[in-house]
N, C-alpha and C positions, 0 to 999 in steps of 0.2 A: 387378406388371404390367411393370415394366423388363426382371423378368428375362425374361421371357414373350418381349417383345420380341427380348428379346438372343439370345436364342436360337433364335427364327426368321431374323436376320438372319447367327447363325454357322453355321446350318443349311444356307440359301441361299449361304453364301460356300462352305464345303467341299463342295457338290453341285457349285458352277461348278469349284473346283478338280479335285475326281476330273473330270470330264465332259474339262476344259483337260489334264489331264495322262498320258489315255492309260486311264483307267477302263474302257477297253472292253476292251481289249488284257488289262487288268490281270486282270476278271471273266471273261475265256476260257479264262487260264489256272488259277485259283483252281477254276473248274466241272468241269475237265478233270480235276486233282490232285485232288478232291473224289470224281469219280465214279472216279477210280482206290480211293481209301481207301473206297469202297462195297463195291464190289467184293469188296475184301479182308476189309473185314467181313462180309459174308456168308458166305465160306467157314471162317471162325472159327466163325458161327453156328451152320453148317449142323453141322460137326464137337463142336459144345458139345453141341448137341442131340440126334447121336448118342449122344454119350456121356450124357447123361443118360438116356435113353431106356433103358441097356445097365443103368445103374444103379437105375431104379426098375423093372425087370424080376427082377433079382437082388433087391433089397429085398421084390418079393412071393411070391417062390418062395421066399427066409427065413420072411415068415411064414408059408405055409402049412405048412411042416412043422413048426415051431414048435407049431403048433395041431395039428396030427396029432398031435403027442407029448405 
């Protein structure tokens, strides 16, 4: 139960500190560099998944002639 305590009280202390210390400033730019690094992963995706797409195309035209033969 203490610790229960204790740790909504060091909960409450480190909320007023971010809030005291510029948290807002600090989540603007974390959101900003975050939906930069989106971004960037999507075009990663988008390129993986070409390339997958190129390789299970190749993989079923192997087997069909595989099977012809």
């Amino acid at each position: 139960m203490k610790k229960f305590f204790l740790g909504i009280v060091i909960g409450i202390f480190i909320i007023f500190a971010f809030i005291y210390f510029g948290g807002g400033k600090t989540l603007k730019s974390v959101g900003k560099k975050t939906i930069e690094l989106g971004e960037r992963i999507e075009v990663y995706e988008k390129t993986l998944k070409e390339a997958t797409q190129g390789l299970i195309k190749k993989k079923e035209e192997i087997e069909k002639e595989v099977i012809k033969k």
